[in-house]
C-alpha positions in Angstrom: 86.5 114.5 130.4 90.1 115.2 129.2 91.5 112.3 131.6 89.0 110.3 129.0 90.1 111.7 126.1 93.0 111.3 126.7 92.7 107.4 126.9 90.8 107.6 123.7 93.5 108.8 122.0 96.1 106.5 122.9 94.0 103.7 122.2 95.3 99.9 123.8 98.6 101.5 124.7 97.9 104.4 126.5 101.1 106.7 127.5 102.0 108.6 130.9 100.2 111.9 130.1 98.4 113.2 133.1 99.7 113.2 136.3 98.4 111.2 138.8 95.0 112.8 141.0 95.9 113.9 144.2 92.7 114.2 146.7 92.5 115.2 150.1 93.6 112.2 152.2 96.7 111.7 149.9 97.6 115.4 149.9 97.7 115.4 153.8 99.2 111.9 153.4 102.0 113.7 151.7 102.4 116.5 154.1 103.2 113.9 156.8 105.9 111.4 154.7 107.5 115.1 154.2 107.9 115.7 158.1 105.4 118.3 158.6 102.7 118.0 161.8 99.5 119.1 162.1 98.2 118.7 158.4 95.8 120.7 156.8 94.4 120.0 153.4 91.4 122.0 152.3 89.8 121.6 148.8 87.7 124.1 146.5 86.0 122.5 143.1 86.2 124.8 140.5 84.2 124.3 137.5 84.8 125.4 134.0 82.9 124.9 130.9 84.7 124.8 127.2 83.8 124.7 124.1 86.5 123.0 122.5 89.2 120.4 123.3 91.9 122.8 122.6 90.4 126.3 124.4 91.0 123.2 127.5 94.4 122.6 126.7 95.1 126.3 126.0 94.4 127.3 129.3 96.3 124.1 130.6 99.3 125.9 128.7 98.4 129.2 129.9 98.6 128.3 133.4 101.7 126.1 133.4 100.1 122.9 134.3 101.2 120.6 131.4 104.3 118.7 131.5 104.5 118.1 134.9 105.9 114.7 134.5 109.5 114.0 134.5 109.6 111.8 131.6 107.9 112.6 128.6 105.3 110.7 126.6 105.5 110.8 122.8 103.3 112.8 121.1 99.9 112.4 119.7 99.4 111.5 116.1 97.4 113.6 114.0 94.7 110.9 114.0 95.1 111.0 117.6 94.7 114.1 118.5 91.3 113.9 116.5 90.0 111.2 118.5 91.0 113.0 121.8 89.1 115.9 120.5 86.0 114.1 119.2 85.6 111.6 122.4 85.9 115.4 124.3 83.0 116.6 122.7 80.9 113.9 123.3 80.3 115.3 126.6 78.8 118.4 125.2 75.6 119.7 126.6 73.2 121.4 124.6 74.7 124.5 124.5 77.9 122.8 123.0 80.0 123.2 126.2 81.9 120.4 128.4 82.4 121.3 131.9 85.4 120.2 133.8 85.8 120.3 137.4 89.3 121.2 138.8 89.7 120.7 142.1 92.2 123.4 144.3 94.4 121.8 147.2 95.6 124.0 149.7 97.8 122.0 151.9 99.3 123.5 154.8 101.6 121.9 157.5 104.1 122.8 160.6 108.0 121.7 160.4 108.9 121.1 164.3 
């Protein structure tokens, strides 16, 4: 949902915000462009349910996984950021909550 958001907020001209999904193929897909052998990728969804847009980005914050890209997009407007909040809670289920699902890579490989 925050991927969606996201694109909400930036309306036709949508700005470099998120970095780009990794799964498991492209994880071990990396590994071996880096050199290593005998790739091992193993996954673990976690799910998380929020009550607000910015309890989400909070814990983004908290957690050190924002700005991860190397340039910058500008930041949201005020009118913006409302949208990106609103289109988030859309999702809600009837207890008011949106549930994201992270998913954990481990990736492991051996350097010969």
């Amino acid at each position: 949902m925050l991927r969606q958001a996201m694109f909400a907020a930036d309306g036709d001209r949508p700005a470099a915000r998120m970095h780009p999904m990794v799964d498991n193929r492209s994880g071990a897909e990396l590994l071996q462009r880096s050199g290593f052998a005998r790739q091992v990728v193993d996954s673990m969804p976690l799910r998380v349910s929020y009550r607000s847009f910015d309890q989400l980005i909070a814990d983004l914050r908290v957690q050190g996984l924002t700005s991860v890209l190397a340039s910058r997009a500008p930041p949201l407007t005020r009118s913006g950021l409302d949208t990106a909040r609103t289109t988030f809670m859309d999702h809600a289920d009837e207890h008011g909550r949106v549930t994201e699902t992270f998913e954990i890579l481990t990736l492991t490989g051996w350097k010969s």
